[in-house]
C-alpha positions in Angstrom: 178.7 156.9 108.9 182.2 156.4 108.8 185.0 154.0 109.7 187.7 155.1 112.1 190.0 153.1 113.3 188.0 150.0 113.0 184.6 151.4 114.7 181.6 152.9 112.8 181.1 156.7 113.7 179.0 158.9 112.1 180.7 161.8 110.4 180.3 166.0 110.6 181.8 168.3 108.7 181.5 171.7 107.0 182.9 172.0 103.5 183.5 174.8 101.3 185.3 174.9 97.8 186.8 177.7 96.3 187.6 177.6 92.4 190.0 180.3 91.1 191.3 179.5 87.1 192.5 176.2 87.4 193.3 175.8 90.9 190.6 174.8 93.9 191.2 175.4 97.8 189.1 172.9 99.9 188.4 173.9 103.3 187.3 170.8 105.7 185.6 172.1 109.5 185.4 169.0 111.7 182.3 169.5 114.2 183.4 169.4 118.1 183.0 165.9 119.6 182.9 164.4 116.1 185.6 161.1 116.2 187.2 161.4 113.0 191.2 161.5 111.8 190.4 165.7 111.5 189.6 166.1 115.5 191.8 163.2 116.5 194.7 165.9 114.7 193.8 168.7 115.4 193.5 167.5 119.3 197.1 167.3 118.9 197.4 170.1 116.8 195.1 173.0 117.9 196.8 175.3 115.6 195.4 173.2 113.0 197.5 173.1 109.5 196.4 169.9 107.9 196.7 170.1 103.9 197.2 168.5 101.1 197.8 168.7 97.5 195.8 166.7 94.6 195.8 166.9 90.5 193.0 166.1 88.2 192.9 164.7 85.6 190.8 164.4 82.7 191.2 160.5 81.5 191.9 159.1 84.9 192.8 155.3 83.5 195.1 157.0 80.5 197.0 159.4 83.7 197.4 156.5 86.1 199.1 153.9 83.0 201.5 156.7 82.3 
């Protein structure tokens, strides 16, 4: 389950990662009818093109003081 928008709803998706040297692509597939941010977007969107860009980082605490 999952909160949205102040309700509970349960939550479907398909996930795949894809690891190449340092870099990973994420690839999140909403099920149809699911109520979540991903269909309430691409509902708007249905060319789709949600993304977004994260870092790691090692020492989490140590990265987030500097």
């Amino acid at each position: 389950m999952g909160d949205y928008r102040g309700e509970q709803h349960p939550l479907s998706i398909t996930v795949a990662f894809v690891y190449s040297g340092d870099s990973c692509i994420e690839i999140i597939t909403p099920k149809p009818g699911c109520v979540s941010a991903y269909n309430e977007f691409l509902g708007r969107h249905p060319g789709g093109g949600l993304h977004h860009i994260a870092f790691y980082a090692a020492d989490f605490d140590k990265t987030l003081a500097m």
